[in-house]
N, C-alpha and C positions, 0 to 999 in steps of 0.2 A: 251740288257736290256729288263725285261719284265714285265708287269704292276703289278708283285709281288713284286717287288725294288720300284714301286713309294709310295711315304708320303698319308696317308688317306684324302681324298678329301679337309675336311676343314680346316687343314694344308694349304694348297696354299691360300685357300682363306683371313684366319687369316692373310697370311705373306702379302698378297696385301691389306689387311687395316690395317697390319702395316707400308708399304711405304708410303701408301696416305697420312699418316701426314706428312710426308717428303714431300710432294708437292707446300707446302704454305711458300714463304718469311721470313716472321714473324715470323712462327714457327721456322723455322733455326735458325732465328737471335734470339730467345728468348734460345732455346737448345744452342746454341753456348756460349750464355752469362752462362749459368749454368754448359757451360763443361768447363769454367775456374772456376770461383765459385758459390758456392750458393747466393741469394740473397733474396731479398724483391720484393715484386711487385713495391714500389716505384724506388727502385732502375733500376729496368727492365726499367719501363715510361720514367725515366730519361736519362737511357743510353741510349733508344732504341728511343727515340722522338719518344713515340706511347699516346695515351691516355691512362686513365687506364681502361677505359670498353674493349678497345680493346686487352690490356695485359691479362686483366682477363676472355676474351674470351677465348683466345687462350691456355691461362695457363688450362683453364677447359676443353680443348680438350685435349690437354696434360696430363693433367691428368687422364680422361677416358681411354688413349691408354694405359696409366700407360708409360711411358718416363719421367713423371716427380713427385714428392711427397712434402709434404710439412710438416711443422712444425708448431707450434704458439713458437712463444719467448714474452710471454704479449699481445700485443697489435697486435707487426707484425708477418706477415706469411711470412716464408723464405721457397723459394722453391728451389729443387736440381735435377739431375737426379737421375733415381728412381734405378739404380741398373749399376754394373760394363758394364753389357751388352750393355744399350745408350749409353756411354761413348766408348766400344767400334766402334759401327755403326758410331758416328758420327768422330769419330778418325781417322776409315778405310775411310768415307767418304771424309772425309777434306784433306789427303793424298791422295786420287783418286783423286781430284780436283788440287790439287796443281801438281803431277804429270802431270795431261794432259794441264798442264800450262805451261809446262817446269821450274816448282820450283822444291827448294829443297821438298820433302815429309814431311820434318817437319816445314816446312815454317808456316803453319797454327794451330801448336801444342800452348796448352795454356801454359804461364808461370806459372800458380799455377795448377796442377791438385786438382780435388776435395777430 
């Protein structure tokens, strides 16, 4: 291979800040709640026993990375993943985890996809 096959420099660097949101807990656990459905910020606080400055932190990180999008339905804002592509990352992910768990691969699949 020769450095005429490798990706233009800030290709690698885009892809490593797009793992770094994959680094933090809460981010998982807020993506994971959206790769089964969309919801509301309340709904997130609730499910997730977080406060909501801290949902809404997070959701506005998520959102900058562009992984997550949102809507207004009136009042509430319902947020989803932003495109088939998170859904797939965290899919392959969740089967990478569960494999080296010795699960089944779809052990971690949601019951309603989005």
């Amino acid at each position: 291979m020769s450095k005429k096959h490798l990706l233009p420099e800030e290709v690698f660097y885009d892809m490593a800040d797009f793992f770094k949101v994959f680094g933090d807990a809460s981010r998982i656990k807020i993506l994971y709640s959206l790769y089964i459905r969309e919801m509301s910020v309340g709904e997130l606080v609730e499910l997730l026993d977080m406060n909501q400055s801290a949902v809404s932190h997070q959701l506005r990180l998520l959102r900058q990375s562009d992984l997550v999008k949102f809507r207004k339905e009136g009042k509430a804002v319902i947020y989803s993943l932003d495109d088939s592509h998170v859904f797939a990352v965290l899919e392959q992910g969740f089967k990478h985890i569960a494999h080296k768990n010795g699960l089944e691969e779809n052990e971690y699949e949601p019951k309603d996809n989005p």
